[in-house]
SEPA-127615 format. One record per residue (C-alpha): x, y, z. Coordinates in nm, 4 decimals, m for minus. Example, Ala and Ser with C-alpha at 12.3 -4.5 7.8 and 13.67 -1.06 7.14 Angstrom:
// residues 2
{u:1.2300 v:m0.4500 w:0.7800}
{u:1.3670 v:m0.1060 w:0.7140}
***
This chain:
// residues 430
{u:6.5002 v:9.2893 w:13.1639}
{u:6.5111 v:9.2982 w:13.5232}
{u:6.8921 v:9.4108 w:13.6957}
{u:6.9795 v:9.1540 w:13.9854}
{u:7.0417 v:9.2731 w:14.2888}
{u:7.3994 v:9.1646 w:14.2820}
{u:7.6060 v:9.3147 w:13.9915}
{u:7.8810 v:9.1486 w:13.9232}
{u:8.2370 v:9.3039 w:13.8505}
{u:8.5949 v:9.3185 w:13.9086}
{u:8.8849 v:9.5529 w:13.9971}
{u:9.0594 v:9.5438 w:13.6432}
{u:9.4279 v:9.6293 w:13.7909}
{u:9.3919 v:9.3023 w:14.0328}
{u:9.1241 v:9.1380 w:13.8812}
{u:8.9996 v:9.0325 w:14.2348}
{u:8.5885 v:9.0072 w:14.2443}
{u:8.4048 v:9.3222 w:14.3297}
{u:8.0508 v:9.3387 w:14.3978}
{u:7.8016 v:9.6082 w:14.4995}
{u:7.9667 v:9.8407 w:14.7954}
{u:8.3132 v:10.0298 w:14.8324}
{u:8.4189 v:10.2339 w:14.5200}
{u:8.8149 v:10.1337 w:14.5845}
{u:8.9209 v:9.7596 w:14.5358}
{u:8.8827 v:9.5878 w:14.8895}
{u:9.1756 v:9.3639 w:14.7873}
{u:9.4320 v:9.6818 w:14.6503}
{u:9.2675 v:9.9766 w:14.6664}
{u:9.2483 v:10.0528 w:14.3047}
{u:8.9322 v:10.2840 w:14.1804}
{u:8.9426 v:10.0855 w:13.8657}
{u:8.6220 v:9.8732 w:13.9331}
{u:8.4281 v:9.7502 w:13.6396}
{u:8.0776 v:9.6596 w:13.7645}
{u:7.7883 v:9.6020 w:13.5232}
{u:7.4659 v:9.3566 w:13.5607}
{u:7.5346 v:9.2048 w:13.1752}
{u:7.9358 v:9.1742 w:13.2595}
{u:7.9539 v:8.7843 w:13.2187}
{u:7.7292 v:8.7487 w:12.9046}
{u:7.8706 v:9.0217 w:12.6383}
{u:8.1202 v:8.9451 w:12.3845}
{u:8.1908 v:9.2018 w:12.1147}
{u:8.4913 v:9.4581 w:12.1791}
{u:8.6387 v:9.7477 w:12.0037}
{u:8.9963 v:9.8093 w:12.1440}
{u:9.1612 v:10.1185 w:12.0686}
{u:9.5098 v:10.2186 w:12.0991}
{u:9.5044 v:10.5812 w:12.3281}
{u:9.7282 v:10.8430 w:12.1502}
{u:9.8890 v:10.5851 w:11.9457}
{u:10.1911 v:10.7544 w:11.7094}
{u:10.2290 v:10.9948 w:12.0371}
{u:10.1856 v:10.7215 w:12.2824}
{u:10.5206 v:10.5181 w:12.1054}
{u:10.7323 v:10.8420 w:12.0850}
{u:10.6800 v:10.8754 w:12.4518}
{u:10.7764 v:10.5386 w:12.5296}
{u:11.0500 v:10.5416 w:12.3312}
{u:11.1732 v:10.8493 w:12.4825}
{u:11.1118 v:10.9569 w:12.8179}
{u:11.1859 v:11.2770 w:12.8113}
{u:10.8441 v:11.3515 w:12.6020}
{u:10.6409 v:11.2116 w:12.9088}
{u:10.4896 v:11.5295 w:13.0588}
{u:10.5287 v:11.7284 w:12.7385}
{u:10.2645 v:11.7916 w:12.4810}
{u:10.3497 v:11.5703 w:12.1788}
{u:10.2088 v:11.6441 w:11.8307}
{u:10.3062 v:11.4106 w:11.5580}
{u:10.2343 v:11.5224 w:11.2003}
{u:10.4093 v:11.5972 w:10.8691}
{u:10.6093 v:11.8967 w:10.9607}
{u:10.4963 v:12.2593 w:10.8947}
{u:10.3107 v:12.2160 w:10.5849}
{u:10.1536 v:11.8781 w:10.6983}
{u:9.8655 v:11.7706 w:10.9475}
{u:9.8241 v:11.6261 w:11.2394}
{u:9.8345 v:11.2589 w:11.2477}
{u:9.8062 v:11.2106 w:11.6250}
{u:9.8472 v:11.4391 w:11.9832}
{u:9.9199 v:11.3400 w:12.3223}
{u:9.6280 v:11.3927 w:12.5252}
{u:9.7873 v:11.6751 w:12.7222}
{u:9.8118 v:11.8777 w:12.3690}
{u:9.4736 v:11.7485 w:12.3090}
{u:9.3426 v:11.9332 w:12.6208}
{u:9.4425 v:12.2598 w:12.4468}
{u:9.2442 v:12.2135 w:12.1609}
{u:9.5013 v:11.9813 w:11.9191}
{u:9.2895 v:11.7537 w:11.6926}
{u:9.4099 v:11.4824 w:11.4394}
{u:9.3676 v:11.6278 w:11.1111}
{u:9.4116 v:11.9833 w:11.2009}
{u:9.6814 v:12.1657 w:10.9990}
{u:9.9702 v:12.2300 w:11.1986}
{u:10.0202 v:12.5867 w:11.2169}
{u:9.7043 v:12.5753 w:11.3396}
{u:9.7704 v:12.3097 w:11.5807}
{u:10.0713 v:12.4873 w:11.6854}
{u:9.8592 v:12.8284 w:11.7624}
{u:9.7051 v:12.6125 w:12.0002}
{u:9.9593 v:12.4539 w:12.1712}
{u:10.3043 v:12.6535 w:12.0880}
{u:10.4883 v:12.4920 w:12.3414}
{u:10.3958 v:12.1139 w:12.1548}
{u:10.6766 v:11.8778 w:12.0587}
{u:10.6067 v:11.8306 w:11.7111}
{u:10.7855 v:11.4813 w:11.5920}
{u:10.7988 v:11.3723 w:11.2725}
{u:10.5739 v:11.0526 w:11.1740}
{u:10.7769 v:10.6953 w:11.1401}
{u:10.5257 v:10.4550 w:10.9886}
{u:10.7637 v:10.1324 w:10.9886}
{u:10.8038 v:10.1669 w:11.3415}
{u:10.4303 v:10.2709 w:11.4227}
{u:10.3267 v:9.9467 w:11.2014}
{u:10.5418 v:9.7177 w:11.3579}
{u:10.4442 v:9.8090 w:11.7459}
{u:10.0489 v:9.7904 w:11.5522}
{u:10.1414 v:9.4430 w:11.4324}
{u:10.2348 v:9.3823 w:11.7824}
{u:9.9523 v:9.4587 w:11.9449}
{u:9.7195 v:9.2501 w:11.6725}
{u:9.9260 v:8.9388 w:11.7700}
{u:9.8123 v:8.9558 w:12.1104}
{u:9.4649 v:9.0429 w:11.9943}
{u:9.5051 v:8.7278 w:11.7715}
{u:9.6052 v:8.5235 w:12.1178}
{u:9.2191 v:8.6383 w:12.2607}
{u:9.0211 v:8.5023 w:11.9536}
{u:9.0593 v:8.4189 w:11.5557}
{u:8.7898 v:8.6866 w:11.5045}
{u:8.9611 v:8.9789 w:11.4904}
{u:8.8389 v:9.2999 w:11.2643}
{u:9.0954 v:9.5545 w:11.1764}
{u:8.9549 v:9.9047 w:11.1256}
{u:9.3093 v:10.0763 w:11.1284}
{u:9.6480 v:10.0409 w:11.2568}
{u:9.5692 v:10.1081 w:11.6125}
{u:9.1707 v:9.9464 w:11.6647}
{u:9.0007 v:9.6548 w:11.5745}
{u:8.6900 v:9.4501 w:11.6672}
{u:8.6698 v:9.1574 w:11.8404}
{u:8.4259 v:8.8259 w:11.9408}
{u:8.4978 v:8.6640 w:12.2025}
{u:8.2026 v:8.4430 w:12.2314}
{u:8.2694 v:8.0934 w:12.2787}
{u:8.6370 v:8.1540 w:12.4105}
{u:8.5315 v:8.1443 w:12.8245}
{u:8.7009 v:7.7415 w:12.7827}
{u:9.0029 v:7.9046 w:12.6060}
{u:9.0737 v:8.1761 w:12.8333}
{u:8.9008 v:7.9959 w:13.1750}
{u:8.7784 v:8.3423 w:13.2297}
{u:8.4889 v:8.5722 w:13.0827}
{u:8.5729 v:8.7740 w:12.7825}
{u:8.5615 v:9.1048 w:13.0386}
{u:8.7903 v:8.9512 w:13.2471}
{u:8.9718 v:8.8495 w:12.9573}
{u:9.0148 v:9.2222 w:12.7866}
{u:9.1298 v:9.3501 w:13.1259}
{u:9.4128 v:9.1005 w:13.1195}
{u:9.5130 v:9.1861 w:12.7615}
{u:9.5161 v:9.5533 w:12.8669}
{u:9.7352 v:9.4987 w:13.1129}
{u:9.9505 v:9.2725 w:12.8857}
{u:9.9891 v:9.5411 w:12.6299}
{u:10.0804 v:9.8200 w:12.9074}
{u:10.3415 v:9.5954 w:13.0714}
{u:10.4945 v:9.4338 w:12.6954}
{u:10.5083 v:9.7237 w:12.4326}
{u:10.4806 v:9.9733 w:12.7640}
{u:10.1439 v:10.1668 w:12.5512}
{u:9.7859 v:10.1707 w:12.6631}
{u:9.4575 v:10.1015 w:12.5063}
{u:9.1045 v:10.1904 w:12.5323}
{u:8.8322 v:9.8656 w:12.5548}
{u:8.4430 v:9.8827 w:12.4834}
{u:8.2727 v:9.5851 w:12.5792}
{u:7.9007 v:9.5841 w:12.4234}
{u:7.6413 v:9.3356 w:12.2591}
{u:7.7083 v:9.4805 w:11.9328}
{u:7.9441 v:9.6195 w:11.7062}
{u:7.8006 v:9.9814 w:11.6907}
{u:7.7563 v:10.0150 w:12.1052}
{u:8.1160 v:9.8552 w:12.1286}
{u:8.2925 v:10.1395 w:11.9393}
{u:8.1284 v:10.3676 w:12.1281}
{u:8.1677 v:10.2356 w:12.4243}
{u:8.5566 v:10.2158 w:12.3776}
{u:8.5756 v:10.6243 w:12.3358}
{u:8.3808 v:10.6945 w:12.6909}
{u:8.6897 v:10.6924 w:12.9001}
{u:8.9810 v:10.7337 w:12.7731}
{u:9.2682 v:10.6844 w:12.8254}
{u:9.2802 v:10.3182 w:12.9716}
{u:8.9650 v:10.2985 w:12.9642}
{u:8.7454 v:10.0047 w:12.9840}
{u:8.3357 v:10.0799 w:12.9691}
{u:8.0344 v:9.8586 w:12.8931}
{u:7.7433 v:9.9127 w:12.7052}
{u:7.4332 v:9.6478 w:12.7720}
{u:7.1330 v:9.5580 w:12.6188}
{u:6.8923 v:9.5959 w:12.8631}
{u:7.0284 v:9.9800 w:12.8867}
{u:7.1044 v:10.1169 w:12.5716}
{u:6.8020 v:10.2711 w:12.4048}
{u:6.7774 v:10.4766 w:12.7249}
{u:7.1646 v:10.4983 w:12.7050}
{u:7.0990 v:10.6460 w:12.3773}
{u:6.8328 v:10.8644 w:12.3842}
{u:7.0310 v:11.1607 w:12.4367}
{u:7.3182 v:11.1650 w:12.2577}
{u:7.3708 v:11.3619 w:11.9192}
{u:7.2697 v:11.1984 w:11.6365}
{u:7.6536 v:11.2522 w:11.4831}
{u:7.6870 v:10.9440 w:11.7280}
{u:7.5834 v:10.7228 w:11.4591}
{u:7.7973 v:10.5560 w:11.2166}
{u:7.7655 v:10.7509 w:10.8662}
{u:7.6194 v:11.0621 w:10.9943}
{u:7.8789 v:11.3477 w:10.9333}
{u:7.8681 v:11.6668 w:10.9234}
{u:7.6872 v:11.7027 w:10.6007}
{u:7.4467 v:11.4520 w:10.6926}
{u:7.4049 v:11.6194 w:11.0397}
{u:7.3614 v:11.9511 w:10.9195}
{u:7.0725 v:11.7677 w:10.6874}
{u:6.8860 v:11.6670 w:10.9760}
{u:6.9169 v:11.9945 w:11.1886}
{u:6.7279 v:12.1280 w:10.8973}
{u:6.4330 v:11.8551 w:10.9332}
{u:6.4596 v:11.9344 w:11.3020}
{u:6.6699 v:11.5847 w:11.4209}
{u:6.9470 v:11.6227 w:11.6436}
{u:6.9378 v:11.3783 w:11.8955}
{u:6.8721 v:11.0008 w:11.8468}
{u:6.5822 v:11.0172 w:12.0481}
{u:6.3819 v:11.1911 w:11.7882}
{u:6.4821 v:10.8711 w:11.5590}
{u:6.3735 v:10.6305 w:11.8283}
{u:5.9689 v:10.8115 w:11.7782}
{u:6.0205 v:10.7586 w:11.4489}
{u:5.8453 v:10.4958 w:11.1997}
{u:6.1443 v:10.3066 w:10.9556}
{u:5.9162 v:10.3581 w:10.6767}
{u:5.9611 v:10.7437 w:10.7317}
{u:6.2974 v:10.7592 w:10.8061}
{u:6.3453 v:10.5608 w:10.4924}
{u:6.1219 v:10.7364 w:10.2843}
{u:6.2844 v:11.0670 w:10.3791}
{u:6.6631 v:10.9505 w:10.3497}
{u:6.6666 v:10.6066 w:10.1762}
{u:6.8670 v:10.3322 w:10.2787}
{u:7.0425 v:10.5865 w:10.5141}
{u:6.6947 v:10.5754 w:10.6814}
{u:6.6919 v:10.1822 w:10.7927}
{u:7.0170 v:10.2434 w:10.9328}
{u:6.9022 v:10.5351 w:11.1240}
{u:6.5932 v:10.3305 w:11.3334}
{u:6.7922 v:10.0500 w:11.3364}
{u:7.1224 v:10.1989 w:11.5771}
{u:6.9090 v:10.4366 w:11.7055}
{u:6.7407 v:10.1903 w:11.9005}
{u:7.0980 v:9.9754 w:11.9337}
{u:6.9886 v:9.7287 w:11.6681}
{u:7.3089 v:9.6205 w:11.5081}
{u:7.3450 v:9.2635 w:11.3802}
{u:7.6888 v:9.3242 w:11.1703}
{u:7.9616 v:9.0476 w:11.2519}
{u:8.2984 v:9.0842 w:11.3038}
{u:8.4770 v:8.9398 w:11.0291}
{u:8.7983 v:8.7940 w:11.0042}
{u:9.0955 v:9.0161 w:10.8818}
{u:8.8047 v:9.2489 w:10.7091}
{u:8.9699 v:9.3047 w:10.3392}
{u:9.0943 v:9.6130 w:10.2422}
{u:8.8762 v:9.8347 w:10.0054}
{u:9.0924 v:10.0176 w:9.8710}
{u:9.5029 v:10.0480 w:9.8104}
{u:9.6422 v:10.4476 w:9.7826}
{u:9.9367 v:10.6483 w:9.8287}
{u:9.9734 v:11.0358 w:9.8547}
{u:10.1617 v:11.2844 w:9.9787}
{u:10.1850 v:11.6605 w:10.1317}
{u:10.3926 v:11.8608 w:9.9475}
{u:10.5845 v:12.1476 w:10.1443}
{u:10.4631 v:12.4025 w:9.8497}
{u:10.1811 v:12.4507 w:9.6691}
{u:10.2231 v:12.3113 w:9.2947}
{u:9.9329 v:12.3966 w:9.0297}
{u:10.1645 v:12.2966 w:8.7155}
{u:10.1801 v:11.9613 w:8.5242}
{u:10.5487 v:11.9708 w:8.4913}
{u:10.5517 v:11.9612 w:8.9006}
{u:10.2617 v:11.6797 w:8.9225}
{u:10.3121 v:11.4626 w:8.7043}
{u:10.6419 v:11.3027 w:8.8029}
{u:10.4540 v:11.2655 w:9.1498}
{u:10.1389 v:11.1183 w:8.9974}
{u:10.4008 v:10.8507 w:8.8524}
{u:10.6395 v:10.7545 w:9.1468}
{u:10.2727 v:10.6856 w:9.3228}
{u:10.0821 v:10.5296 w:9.0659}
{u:10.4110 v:10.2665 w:9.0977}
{u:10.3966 v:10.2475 w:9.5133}
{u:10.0557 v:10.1597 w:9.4584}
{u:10.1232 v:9.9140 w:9.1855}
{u:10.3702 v:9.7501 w:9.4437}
{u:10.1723 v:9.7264 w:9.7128}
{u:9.8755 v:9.5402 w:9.4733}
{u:10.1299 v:9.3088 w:9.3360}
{u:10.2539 v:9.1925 w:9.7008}
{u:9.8995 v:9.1522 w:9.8168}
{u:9.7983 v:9.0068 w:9.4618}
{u:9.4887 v:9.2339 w:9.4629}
{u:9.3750 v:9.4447 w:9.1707}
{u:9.1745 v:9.7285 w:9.1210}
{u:8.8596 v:9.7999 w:8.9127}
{u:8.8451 v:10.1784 w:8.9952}
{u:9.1132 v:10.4539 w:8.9845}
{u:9.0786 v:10.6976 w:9.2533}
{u:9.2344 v:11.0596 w:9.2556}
{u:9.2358 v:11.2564 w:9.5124}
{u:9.3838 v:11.6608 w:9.5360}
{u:9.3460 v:11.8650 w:9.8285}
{u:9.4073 v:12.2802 w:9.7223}
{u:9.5609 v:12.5344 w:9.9290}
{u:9.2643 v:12.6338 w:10.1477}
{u:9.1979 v:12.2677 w:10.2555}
{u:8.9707 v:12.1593 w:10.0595}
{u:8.9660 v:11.7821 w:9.9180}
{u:8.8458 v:11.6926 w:9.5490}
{u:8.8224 v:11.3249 w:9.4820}
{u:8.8066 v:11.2006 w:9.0823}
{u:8.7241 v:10.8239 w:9.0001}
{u:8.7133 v:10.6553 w:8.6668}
{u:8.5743 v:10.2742 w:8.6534}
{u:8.7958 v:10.0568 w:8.4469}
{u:8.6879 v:9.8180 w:8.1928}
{u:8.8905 v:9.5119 w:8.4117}
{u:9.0655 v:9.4629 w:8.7289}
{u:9.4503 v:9.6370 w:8.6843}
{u:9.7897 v:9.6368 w:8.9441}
{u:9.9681 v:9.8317 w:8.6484}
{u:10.1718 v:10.1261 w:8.7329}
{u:10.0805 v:10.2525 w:8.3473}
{u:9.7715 v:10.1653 w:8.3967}
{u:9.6689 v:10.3631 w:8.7009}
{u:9.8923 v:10.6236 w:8.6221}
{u:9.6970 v:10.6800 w:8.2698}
{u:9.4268 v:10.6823 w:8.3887}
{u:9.5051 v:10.9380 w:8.6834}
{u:9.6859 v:11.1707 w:8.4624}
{u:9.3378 v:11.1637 w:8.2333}
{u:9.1595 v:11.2717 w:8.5593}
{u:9.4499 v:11.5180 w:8.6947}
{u:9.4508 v:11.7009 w:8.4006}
{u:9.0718 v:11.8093 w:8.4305}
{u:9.1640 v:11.9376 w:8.7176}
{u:9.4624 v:12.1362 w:8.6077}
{u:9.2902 v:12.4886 w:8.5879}
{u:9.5519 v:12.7415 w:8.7633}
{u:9.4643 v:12.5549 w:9.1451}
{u:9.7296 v:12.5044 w:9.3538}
{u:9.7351 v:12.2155 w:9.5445}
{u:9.9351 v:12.0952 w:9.8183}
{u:9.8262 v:11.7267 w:9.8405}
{u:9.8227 v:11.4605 w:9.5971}
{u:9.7151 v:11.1069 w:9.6000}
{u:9.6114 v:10.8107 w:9.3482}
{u:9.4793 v:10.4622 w:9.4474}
{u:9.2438 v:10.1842 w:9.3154}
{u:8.9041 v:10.0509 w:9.4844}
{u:8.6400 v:9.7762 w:9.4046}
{u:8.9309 v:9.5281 w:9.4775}
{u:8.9257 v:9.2018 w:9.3155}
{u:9.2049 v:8.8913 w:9.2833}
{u:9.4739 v:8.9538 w:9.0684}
{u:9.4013 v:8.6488 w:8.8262}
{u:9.1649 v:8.8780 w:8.6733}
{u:9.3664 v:9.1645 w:8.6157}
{u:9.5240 v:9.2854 w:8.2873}
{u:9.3554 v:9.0949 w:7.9562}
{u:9.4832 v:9.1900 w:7.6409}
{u:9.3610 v:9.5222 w:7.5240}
{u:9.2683 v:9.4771 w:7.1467}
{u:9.2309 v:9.8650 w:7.1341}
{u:9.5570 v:9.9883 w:7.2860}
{u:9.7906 v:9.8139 w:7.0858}
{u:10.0941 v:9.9548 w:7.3385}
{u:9.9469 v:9.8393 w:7.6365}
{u:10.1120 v:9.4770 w:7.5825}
{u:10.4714 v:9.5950 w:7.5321}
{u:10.4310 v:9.8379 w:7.8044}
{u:10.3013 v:9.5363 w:8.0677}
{u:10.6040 v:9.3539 w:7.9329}
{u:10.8351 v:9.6337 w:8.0315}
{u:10.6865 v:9.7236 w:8.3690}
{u:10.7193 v:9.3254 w:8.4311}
{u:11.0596 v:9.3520 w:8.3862}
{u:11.1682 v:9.7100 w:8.5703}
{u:10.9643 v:9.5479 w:8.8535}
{u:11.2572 v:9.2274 w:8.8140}
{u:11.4903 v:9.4717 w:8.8917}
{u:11.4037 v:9.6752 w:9.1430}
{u:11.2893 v:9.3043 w:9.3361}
{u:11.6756 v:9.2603 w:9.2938}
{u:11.8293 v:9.5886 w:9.3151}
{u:11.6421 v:9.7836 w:9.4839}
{u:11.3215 v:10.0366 w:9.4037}
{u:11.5487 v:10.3542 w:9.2831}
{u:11.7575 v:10.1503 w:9.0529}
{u:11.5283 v:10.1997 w:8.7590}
{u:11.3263 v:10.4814 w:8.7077}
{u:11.0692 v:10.6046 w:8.3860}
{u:11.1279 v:10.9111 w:8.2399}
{u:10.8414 v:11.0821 w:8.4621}
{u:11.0020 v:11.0511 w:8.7527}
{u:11.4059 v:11.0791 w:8.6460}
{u:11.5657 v:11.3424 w:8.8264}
{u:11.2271 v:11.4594 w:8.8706}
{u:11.0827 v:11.3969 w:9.2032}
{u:11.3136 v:11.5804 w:9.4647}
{u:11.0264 v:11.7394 w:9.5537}
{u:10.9827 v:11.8163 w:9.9074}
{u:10.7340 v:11.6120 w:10.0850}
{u:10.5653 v:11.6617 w:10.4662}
***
């Protein structure tokens, strides 16, 4: 595919046109030109919200503004998010915070605020929403979009269009956000994460194999660090080496894993962007501030989330068909139980029964300092809960849960609790 000798682009702070020539906007001076030879034709995006928790506790308070920010779960938590001026010293999401504190000591640390971080999230997907009805979640802070077909909507290419609604969410909810314009979903992502913050870089057809040839081949959607270290060991770490490859060797050596490998190696990705992807699975844990190995300090927590989770399936009128449990121990490391069910459930007793079946396998002196519980393999809620001819309880226990959940719908979710969790859960959480 030949490149024309004109390449056509735009200064994305006054959108004014700006062809080959000056780096700096004739029209403003801005450096922020966007030039590319596929600019007009590609469609699929993958916006991401730069620093988002940290981002929002800036705005809301100024004084945070040229301070490293780390937001996470106090002392014994994690990192959920850092400012990219803590980042710079080494802060990562995930990292434990005493760790994350080593690095940075002179970090705010502020504690996370979900409702808040959820509502400025929802914010931003409503003006996503106002670009195109194809809109993919991925999180609270990124999604995918397609904007084909929406140039009569907008009277404007979908480029010009994304610049627009970056600049719309800057100057309304005063946060910025990252935009990867591509041909594809895969090239889009990545695209979105080459220059942040406010960043806004394309990705085209006629370039990417070459684009790709390069880069590690943890760019790739699925390969992690296990799978990474798998193909060191065959002698693969860069995504060229998969673009010499044949598929039927690549799939003969790693299976389905193998397809996908010559396929986005070469930047051959024909997944859609669906709208409002479902969720796959529905889960609650927590971080405790101590390390509990003990039933008697578990349990009650196993409960109170078994019912958040129960809540959140009954609002949503989902079920699952799998109960998930998930422990992380005292040195960081995560072990993940699942039991398949013999039909869909959104009982609290249900997926609490189960879990406590599972937790207590695992109760063999470890110490843990997360737990969680949750249900995959989601399915509608008409087919949750038939009679169960073997557990004769089961009935008269759905029958109660039915009717503590009438209560707390009318006062409250504290003013009725089981006997797991009475008086029982004062446990301190990150």
């Amino acid at each position: 595919m030949g490149i024309p000798q004109t390449i056509s682009g735009f200064c994305r702070d006054c959108l004014k046109p700006a062809v080959d020539g000056p780096r700096r906007c004739r029209a403003c001076g801005s450096p922020r030109l966007l030039r590319h030879p596929e600019l007009d034709r590609l469609t699929i995006a993958h916006i991401d919200c730069d620093a988002f928790y940290a981002a929002i506790e800036k705005r809301d308070n100024p004084e945070l503004a040229d301070r490293p920010v780390i937001v996470g779960g106090g002392k014994r938590g994690v990192v959920s998010t850092a400012c990219y001026i803590a980042r710079i010293h080494g802060v990562k999401s995930a990292m434990p915070m005493f760790k994350a504190l080593e690095a940075c000591p002179e970090a705010v640390v502020v504690k996370p605020d979900m409702e808040k971080y959820a509502r400025v999230g929802r914010e931003v997907r409503r003006m996503m929403q106002d670009l195109t009805p194809l809109v993919q979640p991925l999180s609270i802070d990124e999604a995918f979009l397609d904007l084909a077909g929406t140039e009569r909507l907008h009277h404007d290419a979908p480029a010009r269009t994304l610049a627009k609604f970056a600049s719309r969410v800057h100057r309304e909810i005063g946060i910025t956000v990252s935009v990867g314009l591509s041909y594809c979903k895969f090239l889009a992502k990545v695209a979105s994460d080459l220059d942040k913050p406010r960043g806004f870089s394309v990705i085209g057809e006629a370039e990417a194999v070459e684009f790709l040839r390069e880069k590690p081949v943890t760019l790739i959607w699925g390969v992690g660090r296990a799978f990474a270290a798998t193909l060191a060991a065959d002698g693969i770490t860069a995504i060229g080496q998969l673009q010499q490859m044949e598929e039927a060797v690549l799939m003969k050596r790693y299976g389905v894993m193998g397809r996908r490998l010559f396929n986005l190696a070469r930047g051959q990705d024909d997944r859609k962007v669906h709208l409002n992807d479902e969720a796959k699975t529905v889960s609650a844990e927590t971080t405790f501030f101590e390390d509990y190995a003990r039933a008697e300090d578990l349990v009650p927590v196993l409960r109170a989330l078994s019912e958040q989770v129960s809540r959140r399936l009954k609002k949503a009128a989902l079920a699952g068909h799998t109960v998930v449990l998930k422990l992380k121990t005292q040195d960081f490391r995560i072990r993940t139980r699942n039991r398949r069910l013999d039909a869909h459930t959104q009982l609290a007793d249900r997926i609490f029964r189960e879990g406590l079946s599972l937790l207590e396998r695992e109760l063999d002196g470890t110490k843990y300092r997360l737990l969680g519980i949750g249900v995959s393999d989601l399915g509608d809620a008409a087919v949750a809960d038939p009679p169960d001819l073997i557990d004769q309880g089961a009935g008269r226990r759905a029958k109660a849960e039915a009717a503590m959940d009438r209560l707390r719908d009318k006062f409250g979710s504290k003013s009725i609790e089981t006997g797991y969790t009475f008086g029982k859960g004062k446990r301190g959480h990150a």
